[in-house]
N, C-alpha and C positions, 0 to 999 in steps of 0.2 A: 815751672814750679807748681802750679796752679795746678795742671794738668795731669801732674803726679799725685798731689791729693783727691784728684775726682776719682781717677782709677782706682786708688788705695780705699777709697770710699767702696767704688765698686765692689771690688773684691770682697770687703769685710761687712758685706750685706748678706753673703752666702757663710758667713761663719756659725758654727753653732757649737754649743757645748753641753758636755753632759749634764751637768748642774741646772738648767732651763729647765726640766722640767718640775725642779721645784721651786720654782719663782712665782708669786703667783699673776695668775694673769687679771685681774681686775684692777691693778693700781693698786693696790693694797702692800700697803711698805712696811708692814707690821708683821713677824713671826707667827704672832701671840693670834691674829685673825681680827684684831679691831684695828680701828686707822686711829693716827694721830687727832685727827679734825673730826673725829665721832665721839675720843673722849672727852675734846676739849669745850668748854661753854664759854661763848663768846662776853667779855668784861670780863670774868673772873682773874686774868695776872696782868697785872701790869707791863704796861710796851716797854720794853729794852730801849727800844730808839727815842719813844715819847721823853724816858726819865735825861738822856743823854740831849734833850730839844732837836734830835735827828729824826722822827717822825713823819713820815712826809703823804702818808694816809688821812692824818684827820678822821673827819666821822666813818670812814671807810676803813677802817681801821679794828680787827680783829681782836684787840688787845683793850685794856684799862688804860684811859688818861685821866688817872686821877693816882697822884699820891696815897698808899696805902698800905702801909709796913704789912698785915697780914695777908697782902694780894701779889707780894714782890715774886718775881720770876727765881728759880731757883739758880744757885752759881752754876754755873759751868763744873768748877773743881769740887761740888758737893761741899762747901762750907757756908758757911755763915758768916757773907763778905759783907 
C-alpha cells in the first residue's frame, strides 16, 4: 500500500499543466500582486481563537488580545454576527 503511494508520488512529480504558467512564482497567493501579510498590521484585528480562549500563541501571536468591538475580525458570512 505504502509502496503505491510512493510511486503515485513519483509519477505526479512529472505532471504539469497549462495554467502554471500563471501562478505566480514567489509565494504570492494574491491575484491582485500584494500578499495577504503585506496588508496586514500586526494588533490591528482581534484573534479568532484568543476571543473563543483557544489561542495557543500568546505574545507570538499575530492577532489583538484585547477585547475591541472596532478591532473584531470580520464574519466569515459578511454580516454583522
Amino acid at each position: 500500500m505504502v509502496l503505491g503511494l510512493l510511486l503515485r508520488d513519483e509519477d505526479e512529480r512529472h505532471l504539469s499543466f497549462d495554467f502554471e504558467m500563471l501562478l505566480p512564482e514567489d509565494g504570492d497567493d494574491r491575484m491582485d500582486g500584494g500578499t495577504a501579510k503585506k496588508d496586514f498590521k500586526r494588533g490591528t484585528i482581534v484573534s479568532r481563537h484568543w476571543l473563543r480562549a483557544l489561542c495557543m500563541k500568546g505574545d507570538n501571536c499575530e492577532f489583538l488580545h484585547q477585547y475591541d468591538m472596532s478591532k473584531m475580525p470580520e464574519c466569515r458570512w459578511r454580516m454583522e454576527c
